[in-house]
C-alpha positions as CSV (number, residue, x, y, z in Angstrom):
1,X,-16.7,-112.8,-14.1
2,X,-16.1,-112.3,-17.9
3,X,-15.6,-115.6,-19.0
4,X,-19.3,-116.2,-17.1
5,X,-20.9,-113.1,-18.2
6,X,-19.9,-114.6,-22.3
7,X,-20.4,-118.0,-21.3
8,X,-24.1,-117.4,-20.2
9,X,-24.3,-114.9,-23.6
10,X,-23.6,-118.1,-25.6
11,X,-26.3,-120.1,-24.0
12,X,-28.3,-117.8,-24.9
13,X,-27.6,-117.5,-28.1
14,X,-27.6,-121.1,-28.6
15,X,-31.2,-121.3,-27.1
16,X,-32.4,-119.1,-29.6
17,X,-31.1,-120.2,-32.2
18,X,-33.0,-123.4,-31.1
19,X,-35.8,-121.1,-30.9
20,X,-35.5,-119.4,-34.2
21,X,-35.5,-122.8,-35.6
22,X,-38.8,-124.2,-33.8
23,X,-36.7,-126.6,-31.8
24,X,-37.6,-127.0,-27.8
25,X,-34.3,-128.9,-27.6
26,X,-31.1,-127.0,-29.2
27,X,-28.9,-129.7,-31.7
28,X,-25.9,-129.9,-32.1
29,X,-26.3,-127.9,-35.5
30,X,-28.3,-125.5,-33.4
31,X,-24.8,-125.5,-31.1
32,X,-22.7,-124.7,-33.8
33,X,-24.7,-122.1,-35.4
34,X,-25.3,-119.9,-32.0
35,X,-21.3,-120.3,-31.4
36,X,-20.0,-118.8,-34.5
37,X,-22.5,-116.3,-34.6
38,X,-21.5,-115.2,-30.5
39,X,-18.1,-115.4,-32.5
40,X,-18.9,-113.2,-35.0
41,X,-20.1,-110.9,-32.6
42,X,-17.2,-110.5,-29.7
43,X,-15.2,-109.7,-33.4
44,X,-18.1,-106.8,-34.3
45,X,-17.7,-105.6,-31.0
46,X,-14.2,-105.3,-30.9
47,X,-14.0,-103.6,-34.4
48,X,-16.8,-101.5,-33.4
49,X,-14.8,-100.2,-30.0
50,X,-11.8,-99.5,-32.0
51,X,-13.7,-97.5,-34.9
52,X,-15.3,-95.4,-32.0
53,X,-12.0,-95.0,-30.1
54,X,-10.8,-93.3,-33.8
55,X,-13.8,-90.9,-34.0
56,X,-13.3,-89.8,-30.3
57,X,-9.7,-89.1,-30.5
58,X,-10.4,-88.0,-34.2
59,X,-9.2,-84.5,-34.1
60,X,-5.8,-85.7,-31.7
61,X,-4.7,-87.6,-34.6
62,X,-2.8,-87.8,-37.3
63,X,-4.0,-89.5,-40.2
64,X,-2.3,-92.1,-41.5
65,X,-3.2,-95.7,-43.3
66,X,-3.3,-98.5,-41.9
67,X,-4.5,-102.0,-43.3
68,X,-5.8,-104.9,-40.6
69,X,-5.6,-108.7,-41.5
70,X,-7.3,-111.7,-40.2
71,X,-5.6,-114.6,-40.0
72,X,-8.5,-117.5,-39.8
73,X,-6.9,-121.4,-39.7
74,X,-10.2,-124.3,-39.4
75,X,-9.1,-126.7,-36.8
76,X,-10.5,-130.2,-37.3
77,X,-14.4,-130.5,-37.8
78,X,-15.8,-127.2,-36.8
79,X,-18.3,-129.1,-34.7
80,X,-16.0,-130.5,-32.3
81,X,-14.0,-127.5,-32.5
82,X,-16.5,-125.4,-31.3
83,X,-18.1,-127.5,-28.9
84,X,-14.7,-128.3,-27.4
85,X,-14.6,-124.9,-27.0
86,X,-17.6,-123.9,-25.3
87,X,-16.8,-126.7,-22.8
88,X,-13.5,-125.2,-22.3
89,X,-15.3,-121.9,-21.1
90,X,-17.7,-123.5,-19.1
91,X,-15.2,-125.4,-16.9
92,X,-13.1,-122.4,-16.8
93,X,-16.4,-120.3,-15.4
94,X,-16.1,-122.8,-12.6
95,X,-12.7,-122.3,-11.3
């Protein structure tokens, strides 16, 4: 149910993106774009449920400092990459 619930959020996205750019028809530029930005998202998201996680537990706590890292590696032709990918979560929405 999750991977179809962010599989149908990427079409989405993709389609407006094709929107926002006055396109009936979504390219595969159009693809890309509305794939990194679901990305980019998912990632705000999860930062976002972690910072409120903090303030809710704030006074629980101790405080202490932390420092959080992204480690980002490009994989090919980010077109490809990314469109393998979203056919990967389709076909796995399937089964």
């Amino acid at each position: 149910m999750y991977i179809g619930v962010l599989t149908d959020a990427f079409i989405i996205n993709i389609n407006a993106v094709g929107d926002r750019n006055g396109r009936v028809n979504a390219t595969d530029s159009d693809r890309l774009v509305g794939v990194t930005e679901g990305l980019e998202l998912l990632l705000d998201s999860y930062f976002g449920t972690i910072g409120a996680s903090q303030l809710m537990n704030f006074l629980e706590m101790e405080s202490i400092e932390a420092s959080n890292t992204s480690l980002v590696v490009r994989l090919g032709i980010p077109t490809y990459t990314y469109l393998t990918f979203g056919i990967n979560l389709v076909l796995s929405s399937l089964w």
